[in-house]
py3Dmol code that shows the C-alpha trace and the ligand (Angstrom):
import py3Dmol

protein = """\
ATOM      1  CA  UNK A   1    -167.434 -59.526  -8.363  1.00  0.00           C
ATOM      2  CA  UNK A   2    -165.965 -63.012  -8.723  1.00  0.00           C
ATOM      3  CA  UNK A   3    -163.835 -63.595  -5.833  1.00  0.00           C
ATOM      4  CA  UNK A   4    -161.090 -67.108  -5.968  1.00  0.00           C
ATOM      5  CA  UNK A   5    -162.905 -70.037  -4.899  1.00  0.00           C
ATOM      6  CA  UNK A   6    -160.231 -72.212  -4.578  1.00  0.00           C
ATOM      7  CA  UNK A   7    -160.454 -74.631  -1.700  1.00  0.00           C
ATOM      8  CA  UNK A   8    -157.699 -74.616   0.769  1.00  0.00           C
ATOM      9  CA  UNK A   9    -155.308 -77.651   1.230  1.00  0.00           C
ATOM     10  CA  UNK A  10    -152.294 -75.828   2.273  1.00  0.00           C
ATOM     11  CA  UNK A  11    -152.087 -78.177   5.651  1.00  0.00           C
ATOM     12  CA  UNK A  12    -153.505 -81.272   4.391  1.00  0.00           C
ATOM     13  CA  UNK A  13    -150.522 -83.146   4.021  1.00  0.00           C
ATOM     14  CA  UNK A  14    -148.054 -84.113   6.832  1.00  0.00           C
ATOM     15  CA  UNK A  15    -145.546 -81.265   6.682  1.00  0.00           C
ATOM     16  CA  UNK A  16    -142.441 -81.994   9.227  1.00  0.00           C
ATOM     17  CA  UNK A  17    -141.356 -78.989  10.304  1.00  0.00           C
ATOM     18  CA  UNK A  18    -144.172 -76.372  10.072  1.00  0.00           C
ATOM     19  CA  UNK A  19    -142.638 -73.110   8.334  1.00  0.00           C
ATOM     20  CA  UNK A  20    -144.230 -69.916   9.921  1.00  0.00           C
ATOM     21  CA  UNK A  21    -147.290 -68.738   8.467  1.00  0.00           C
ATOM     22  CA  UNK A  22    -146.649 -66.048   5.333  1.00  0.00           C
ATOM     23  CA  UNK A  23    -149.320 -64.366   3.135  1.00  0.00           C
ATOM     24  CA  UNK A  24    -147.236 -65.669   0.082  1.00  0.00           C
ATOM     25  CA  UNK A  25    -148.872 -66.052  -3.451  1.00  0.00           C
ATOM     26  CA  UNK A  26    -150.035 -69.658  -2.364  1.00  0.00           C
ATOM     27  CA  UNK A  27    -152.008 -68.181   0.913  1.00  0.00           C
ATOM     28  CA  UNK A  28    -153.728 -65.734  -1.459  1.00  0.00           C
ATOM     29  CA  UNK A  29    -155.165 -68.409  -4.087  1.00  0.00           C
ATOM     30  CA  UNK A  30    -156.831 -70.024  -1.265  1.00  0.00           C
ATOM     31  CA  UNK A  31    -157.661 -66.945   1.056  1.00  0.00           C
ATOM     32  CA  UNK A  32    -161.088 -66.332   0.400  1.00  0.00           C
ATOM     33  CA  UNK A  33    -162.068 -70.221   1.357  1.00  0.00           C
ATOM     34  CA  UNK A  34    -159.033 -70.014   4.268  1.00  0.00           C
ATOM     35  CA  UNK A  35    -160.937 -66.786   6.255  1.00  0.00           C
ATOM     36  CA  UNK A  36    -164.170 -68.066   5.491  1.00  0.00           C
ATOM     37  CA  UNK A  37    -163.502 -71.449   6.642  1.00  0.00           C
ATOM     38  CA  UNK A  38    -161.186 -70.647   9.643  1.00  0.00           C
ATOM     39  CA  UNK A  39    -162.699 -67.212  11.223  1.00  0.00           C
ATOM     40  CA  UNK A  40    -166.036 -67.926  12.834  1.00  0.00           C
ATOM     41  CA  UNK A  41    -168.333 -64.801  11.553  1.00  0.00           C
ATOM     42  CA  UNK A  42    -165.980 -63.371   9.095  1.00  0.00           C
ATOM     43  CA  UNK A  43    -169.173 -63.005   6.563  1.00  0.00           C
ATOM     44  CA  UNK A  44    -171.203 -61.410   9.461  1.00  0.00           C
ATOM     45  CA  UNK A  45    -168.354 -58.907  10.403  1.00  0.00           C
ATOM     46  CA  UNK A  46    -167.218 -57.960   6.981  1.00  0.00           C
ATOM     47  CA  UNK A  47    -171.211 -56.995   5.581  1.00  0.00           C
ATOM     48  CA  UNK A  48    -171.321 -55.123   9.325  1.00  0.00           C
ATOM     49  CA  UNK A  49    -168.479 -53.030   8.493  1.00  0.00           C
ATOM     50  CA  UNK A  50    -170.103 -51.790   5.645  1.00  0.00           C
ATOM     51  CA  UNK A  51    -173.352 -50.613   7.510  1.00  0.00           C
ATOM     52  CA  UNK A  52    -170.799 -48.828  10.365  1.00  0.00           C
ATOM     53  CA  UNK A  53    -168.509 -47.197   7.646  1.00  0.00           C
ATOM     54  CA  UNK A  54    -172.018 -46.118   5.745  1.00  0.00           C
ATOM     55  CA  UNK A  55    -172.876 -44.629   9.214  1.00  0.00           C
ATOM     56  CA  UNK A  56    -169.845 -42.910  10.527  1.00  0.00           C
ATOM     57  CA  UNK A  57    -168.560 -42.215   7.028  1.00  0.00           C
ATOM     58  CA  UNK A  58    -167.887 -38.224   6.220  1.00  0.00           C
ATOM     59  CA  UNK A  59    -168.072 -36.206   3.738  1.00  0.00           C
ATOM     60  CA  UNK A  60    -163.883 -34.987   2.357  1.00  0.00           C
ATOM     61  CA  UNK A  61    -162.748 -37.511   4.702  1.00  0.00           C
ATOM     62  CA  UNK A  62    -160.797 -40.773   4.162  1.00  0.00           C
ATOM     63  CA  UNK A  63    -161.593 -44.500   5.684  1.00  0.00           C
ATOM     64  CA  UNK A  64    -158.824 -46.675   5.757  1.00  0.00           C
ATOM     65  CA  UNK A  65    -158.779 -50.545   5.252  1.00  0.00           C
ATOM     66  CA  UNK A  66    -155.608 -51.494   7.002  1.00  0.00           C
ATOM     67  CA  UNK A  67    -154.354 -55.378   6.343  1.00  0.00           C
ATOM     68  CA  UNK A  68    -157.154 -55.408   3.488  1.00  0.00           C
ATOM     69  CA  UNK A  69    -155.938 -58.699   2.003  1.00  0.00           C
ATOM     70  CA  UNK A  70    -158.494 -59.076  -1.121  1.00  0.00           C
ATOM     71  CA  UNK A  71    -160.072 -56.213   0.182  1.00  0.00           C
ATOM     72  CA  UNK A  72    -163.181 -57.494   1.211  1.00  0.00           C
ATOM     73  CA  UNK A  73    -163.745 -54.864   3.843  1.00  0.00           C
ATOM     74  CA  UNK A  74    -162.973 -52.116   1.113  1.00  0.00           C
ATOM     75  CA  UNK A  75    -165.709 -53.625  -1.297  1.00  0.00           C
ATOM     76  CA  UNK A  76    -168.126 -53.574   2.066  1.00  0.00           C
ATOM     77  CA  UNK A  77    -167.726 -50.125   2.676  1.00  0.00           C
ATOM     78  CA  UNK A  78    -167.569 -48.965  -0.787  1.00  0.00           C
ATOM     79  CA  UNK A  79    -170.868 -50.314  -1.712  1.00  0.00           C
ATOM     80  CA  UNK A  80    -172.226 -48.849   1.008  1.00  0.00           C
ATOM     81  CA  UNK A  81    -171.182 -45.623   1.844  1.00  0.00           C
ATOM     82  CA  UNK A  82    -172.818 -43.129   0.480  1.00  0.00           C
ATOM     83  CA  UNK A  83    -171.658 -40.081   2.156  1.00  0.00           C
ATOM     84  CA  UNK A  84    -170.074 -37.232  -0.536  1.00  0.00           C
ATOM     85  CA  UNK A  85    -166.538 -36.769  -1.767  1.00  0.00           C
ATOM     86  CA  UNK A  86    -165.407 -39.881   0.596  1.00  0.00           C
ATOM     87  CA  UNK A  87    -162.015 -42.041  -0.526  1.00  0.00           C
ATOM     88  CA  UNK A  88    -160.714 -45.404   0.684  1.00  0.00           C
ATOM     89  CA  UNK A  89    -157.274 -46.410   0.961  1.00  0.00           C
ATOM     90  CA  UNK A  90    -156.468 -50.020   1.585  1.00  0.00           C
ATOM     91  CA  UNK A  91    -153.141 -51.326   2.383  1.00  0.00           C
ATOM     92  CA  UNK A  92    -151.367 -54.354   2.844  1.00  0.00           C
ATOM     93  CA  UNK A  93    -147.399 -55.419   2.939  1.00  0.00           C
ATOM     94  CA  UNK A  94    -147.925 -58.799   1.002  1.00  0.00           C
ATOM     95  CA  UNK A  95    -147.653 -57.792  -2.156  1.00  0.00           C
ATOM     96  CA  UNK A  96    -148.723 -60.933  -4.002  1.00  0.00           C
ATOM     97  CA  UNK A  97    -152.690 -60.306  -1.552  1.00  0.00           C
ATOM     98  CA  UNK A  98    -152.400 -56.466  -3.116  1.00  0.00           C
ATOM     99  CA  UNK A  99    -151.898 -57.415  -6.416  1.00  0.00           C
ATOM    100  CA  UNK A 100    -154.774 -59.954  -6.409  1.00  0.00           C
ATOM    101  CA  UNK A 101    -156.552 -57.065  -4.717  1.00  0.00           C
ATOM    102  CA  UNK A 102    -156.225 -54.873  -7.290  1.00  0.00           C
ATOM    103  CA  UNK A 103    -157.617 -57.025  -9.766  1.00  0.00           C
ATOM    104  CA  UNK A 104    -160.497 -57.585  -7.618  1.00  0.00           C
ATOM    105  CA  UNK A 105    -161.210 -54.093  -7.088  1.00  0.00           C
ATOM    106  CA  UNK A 106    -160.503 -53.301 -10.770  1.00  0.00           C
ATOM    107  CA  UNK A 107    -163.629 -55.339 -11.510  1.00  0.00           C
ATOM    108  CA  UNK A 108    -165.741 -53.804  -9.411  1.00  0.00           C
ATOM    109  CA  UNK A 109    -167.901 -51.239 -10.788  1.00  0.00           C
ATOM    110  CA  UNK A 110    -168.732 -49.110  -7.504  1.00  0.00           C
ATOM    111  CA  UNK A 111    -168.046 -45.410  -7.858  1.00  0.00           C
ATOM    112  CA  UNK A 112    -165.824 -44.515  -4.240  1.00  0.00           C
ATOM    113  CA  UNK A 113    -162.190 -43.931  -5.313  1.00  0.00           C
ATOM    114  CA  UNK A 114    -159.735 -46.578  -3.780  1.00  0.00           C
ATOM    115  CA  UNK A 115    -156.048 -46.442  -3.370  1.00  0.00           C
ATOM    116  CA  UNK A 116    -154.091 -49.725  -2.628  1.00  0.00           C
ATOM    117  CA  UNK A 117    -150.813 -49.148  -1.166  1.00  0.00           C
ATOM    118  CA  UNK A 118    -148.117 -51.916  -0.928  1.00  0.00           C
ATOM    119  CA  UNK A 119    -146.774 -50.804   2.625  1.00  0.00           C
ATOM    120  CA  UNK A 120    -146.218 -51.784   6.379  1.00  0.00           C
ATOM    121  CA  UNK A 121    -149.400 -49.998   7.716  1.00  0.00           C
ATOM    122  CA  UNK A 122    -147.435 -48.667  10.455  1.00  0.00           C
ATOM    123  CA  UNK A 123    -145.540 -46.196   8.004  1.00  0.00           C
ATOM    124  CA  UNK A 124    -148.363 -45.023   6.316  1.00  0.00           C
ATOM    125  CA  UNK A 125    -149.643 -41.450   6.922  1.00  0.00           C
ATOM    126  CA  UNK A 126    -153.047 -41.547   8.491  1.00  0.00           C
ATOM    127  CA  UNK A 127    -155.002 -38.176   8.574  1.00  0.00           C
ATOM    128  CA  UNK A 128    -158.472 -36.855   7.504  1.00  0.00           C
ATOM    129  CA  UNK A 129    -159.717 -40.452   8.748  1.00  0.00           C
ATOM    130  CA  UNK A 130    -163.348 -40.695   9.243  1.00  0.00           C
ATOM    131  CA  UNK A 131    -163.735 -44.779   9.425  1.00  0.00           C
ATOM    132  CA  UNK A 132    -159.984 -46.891  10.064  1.00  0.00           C
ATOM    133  CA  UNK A 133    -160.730 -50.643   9.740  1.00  0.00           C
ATOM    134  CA  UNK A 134    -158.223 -53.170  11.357  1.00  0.00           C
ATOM    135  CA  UNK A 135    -160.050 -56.370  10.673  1.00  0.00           C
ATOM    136  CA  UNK A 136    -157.894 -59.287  11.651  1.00  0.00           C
ATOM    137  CA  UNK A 137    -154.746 -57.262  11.272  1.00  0.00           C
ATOM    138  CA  UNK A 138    -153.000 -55.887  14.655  1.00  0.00           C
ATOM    139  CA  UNK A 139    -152.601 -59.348  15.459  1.00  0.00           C
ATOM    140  CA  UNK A 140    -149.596 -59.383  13.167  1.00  0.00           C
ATOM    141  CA  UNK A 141    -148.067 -56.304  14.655  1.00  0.00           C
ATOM    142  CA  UNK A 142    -145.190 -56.699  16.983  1.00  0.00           C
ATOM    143  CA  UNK A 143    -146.825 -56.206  20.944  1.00  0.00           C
ATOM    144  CA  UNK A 144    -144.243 -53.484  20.848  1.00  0.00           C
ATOM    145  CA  UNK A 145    -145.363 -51.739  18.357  1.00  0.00           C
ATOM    146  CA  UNK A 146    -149.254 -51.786  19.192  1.00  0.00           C
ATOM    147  CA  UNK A 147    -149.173 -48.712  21.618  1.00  0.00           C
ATOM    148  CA  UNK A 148    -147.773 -46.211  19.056  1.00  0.00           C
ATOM    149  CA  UNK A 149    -150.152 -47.824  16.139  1.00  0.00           C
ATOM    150  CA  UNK A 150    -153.032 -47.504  18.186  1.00  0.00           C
ATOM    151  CA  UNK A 151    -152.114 -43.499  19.300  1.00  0.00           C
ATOM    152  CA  UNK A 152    -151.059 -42.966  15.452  1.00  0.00           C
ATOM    153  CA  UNK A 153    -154.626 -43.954  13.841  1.00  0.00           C
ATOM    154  CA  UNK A 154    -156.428 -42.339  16.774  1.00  0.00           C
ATOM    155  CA  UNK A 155    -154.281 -38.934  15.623  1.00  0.00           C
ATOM    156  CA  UNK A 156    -155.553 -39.009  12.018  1.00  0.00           C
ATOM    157  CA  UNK A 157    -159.102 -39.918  13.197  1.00  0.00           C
ATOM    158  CA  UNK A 158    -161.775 -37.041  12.752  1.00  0.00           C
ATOM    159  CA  UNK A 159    -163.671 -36.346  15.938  1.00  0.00           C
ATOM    160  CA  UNK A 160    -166.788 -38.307  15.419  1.00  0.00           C
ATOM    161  CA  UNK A 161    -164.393 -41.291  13.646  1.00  0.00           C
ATOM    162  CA  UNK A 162    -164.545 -44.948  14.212  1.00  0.00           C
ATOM    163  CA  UNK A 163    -162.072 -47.601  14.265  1.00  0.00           C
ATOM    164  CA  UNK A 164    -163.004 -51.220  13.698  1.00  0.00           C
ATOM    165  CA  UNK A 165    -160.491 -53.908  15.261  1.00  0.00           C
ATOM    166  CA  UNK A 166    -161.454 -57.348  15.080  1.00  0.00           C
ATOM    167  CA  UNK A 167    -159.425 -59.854  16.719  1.00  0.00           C
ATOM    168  CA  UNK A 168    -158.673 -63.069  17.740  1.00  0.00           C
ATOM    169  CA  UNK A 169    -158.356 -62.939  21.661  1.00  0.00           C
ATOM    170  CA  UNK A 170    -156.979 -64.707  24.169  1.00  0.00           C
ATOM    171  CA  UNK A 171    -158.479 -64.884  28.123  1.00  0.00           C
ATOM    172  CA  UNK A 172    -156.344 -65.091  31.003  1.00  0.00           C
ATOM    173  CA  UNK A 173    -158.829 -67.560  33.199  1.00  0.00           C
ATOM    174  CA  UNK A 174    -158.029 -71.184  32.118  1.00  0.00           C
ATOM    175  CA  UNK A 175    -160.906 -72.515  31.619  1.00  0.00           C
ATOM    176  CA  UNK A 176    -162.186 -70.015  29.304  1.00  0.00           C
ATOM    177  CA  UNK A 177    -159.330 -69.983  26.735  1.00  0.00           C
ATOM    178  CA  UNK A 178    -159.057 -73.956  27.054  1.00  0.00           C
ATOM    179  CA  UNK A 179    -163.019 -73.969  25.558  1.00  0.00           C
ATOM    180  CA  UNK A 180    -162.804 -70.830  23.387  1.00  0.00           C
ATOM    181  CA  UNK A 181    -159.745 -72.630  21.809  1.00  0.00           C
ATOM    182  CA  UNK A 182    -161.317 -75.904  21.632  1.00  0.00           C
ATOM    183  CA  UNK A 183    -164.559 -74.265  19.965  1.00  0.00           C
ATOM    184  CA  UNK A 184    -162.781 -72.734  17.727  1.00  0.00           C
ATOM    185  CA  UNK A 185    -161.195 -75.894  16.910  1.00  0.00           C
ATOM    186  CA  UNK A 186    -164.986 -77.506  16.130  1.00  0.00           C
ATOM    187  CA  UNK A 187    -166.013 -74.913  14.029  1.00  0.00           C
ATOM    188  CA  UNK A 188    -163.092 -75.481  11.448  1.00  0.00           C
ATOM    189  CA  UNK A 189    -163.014 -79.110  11.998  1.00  0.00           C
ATOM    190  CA  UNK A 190    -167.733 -78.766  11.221  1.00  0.00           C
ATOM    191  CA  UNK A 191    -165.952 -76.615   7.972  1.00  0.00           C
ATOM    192  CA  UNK A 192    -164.229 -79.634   6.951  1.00  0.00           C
ATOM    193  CA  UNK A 193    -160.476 -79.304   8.675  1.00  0.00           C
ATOM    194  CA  UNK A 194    -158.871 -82.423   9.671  1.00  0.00           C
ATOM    195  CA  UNK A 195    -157.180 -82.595  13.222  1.00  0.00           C
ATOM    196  CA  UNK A 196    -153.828 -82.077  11.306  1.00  0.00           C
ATOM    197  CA  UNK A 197    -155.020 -79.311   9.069  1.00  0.00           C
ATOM    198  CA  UNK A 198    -155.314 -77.276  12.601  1.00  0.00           C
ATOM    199  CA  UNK A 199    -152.732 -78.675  14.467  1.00  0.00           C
ATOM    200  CA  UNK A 200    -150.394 -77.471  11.483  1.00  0.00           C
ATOM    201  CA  UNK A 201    -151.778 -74.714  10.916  1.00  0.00           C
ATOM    202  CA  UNK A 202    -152.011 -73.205  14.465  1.00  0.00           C
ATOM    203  CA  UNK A 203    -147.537 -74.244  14.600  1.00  0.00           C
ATOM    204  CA  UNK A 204    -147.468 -71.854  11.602  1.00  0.00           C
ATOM    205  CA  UNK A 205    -149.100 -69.413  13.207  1.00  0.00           C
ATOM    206  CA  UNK A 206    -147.352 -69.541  16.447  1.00  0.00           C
ATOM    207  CA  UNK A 207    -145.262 -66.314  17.149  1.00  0.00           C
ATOM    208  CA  UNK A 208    -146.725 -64.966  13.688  1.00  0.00           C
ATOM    209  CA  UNK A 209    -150.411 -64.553  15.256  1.00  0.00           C
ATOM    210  CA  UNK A 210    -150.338 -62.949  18.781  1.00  0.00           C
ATOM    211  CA  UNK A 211    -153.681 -62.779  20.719  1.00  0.00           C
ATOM    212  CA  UNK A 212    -154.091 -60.408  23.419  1.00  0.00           C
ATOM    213  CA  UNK A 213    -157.179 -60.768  25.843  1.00  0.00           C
ATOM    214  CA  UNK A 214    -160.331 -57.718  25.445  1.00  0.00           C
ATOM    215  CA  UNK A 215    -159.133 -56.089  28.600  1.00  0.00           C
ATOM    216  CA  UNK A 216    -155.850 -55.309  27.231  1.00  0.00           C
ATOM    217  CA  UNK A 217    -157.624 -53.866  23.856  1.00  0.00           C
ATOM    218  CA  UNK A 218    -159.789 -52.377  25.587  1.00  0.00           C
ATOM    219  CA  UNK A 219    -157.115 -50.297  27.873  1.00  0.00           C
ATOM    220  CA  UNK A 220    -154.982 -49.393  24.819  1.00  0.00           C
ATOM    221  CA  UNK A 221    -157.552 -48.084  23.078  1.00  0.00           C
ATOM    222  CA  UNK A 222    -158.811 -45.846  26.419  1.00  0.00           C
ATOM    223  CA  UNK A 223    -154.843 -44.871  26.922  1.00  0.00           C
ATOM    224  CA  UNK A 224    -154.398 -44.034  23.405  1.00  0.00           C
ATOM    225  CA  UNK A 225    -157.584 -40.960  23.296  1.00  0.00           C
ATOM    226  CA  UNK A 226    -160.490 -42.976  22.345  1.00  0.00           C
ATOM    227  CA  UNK A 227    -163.856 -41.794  24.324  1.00  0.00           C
ATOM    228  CA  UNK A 228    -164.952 -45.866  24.635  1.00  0.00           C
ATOM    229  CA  UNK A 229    -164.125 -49.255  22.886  1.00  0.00           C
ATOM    230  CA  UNK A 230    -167.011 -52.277  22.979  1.00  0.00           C
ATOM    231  CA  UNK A 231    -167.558 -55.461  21.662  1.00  0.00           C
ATOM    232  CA  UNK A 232    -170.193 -55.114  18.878  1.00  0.00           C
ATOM    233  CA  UNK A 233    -169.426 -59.145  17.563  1.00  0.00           C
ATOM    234  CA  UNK A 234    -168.379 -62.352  19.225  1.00  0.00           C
ATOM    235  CA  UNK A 235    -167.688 -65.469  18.332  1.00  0.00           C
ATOM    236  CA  UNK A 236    -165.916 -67.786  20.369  1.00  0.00           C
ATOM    237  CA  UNK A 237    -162.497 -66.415  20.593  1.00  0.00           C
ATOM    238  CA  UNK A 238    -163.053 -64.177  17.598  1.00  0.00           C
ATOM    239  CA  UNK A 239    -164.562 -60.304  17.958  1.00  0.00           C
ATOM    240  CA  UNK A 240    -165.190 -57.290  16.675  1.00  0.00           C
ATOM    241  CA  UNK A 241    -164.718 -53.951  18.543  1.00  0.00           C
ATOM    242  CA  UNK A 242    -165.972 -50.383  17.829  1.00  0.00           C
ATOM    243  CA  UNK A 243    -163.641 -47.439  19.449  1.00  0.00           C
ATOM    244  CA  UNK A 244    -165.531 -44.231  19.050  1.00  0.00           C
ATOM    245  CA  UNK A 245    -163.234 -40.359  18.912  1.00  0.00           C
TER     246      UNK A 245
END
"""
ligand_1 = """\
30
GEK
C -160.111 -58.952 5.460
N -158.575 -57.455 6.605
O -160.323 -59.839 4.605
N -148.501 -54.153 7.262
C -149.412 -54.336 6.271
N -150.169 -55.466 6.150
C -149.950 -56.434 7.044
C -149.012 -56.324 8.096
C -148.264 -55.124 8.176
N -147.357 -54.931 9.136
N -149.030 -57.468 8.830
C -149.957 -58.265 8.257
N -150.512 -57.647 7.183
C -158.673 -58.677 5.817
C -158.071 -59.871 6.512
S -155.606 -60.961 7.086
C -156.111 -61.828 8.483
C -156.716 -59.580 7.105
C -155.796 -63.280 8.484
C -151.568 -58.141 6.300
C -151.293 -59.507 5.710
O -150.505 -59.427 4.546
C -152.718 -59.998 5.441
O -153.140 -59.673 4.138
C -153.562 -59.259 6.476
O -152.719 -58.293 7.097
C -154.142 -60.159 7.574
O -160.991 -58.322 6.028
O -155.385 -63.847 7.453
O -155.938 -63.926 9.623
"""
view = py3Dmol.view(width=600, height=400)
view.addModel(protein, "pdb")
view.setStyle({"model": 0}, {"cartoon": {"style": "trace"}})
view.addModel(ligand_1, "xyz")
view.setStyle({"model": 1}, {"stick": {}})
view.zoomTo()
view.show()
């Protein structure tokens, strides 16, 4: 698969007034290098979800890549899985990321069926689900909105099913979110960000992006049906959780 390798300079001139963030056609020429270079363990997290969709994958069921983007985690779990009869549908609401996703997919030569659906993931039907990945996604859903998301994928989850959140989170003791923050802030500047690159970048992203701390994941997840949720990644202020029907 050849995926865009086209560096990102979106924030690497002075900008004024920083617009808020959008996954416009000029976001998805640079995406690949933008996650890679901006999420600390995106690689790690995206080959994992293959090996957990391989695992809890079954046989007539569905798994669902919700926010796919390029659909990285769809490629991860196709290639994997290898469980009968299973289907992946990806979504996304940008339309220019789906198109580009369907191209990448198209040249892909795995065998597991996948349907891309242009389409606020919160109107989607979800049923037959074995596997639902949310990786890097609910972050973009309204805090208002979460609750009824949450209890609407845990519906169309098989018993047995998995969903896969990773987020970016936020903690409520000072200290902590000052050098979680901060880290975070190293790793992109050690991936070649200037200081403005990030400043800008994190104005775009303010009110687009919202954070909420594990605890609070962790209790909407318990609330909504879900026998446990746990932290199977971390790095810095960026995880991975695995909520088990
Ligand atoms: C990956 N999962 O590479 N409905 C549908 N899509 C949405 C919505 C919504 N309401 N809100 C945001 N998106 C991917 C990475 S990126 C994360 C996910 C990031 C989509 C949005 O268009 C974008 O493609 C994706 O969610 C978030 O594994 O860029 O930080």
């Amino acid at each position: 698969m050849t995926m865009n390798l086209q560096k990102d300079t979106l924030y690497a001139c002075p900008l004024g007034d920083v617009d808020a963030f959008q996954f416009d056609r000029s976001v998805v020429d640079v995406f690949p290098d933008m996650i890679q270079r901006s999420v600390p363990g995106y690689s790690a997290i995206i080959s994992a979800i293959g090996l957990l969709a391989s695992r809890f994958a079954q046989a007539d069921s569905i798994c669902y890549d919700l926010g796919c983007s390029l659909g990285a985690a769809t490629l991860s779990m196709r290639h994997k899985i290898t469980t009968p009869n299973c289907k992946i549908i990806a979504v996304d609401n940008s339309t220019a990321m789906l198109s580009r996703c369907q191209a990448i997919i198209k040249r892909d030569t795995a065998v597991i069926p996948v349907e891309l659906v242009c389409s606020d993931i919160q109107d989607i039907e979800i049923e037959n689900a074995s596997v639902v990945v949310l990786n890097f996604t609910l972050q973009f859903i309204p805090l208002a909105d979460r609750n009824a998301f949450i209890q609407k994928i845990y519906a169309g989850l098989r018993p047995g099913g998995i969903l896969i959140l990773s987020e970016k989170l936020m903690f409520l003791d000072e200290r902590q979110q000052s050098l979680q923050t901060e880290m975070h802030h190293e790793f992109k500047k050690a991936n070649g960000y200037s200081d403005m690159e990030i400043s800008q970048k994190r104005a775009s992203l303010e009110n687009v992006l919202i954070p909420e701390t594990f605890d609070q994941h962790k209790t909407r997840l318990l609330q909504s049906g879900f026998d446990n949720a746990e932290v199977w990644f971390q790095y810095f202020n960026f995880a991975s959780i695995c909520a088990l029907k």
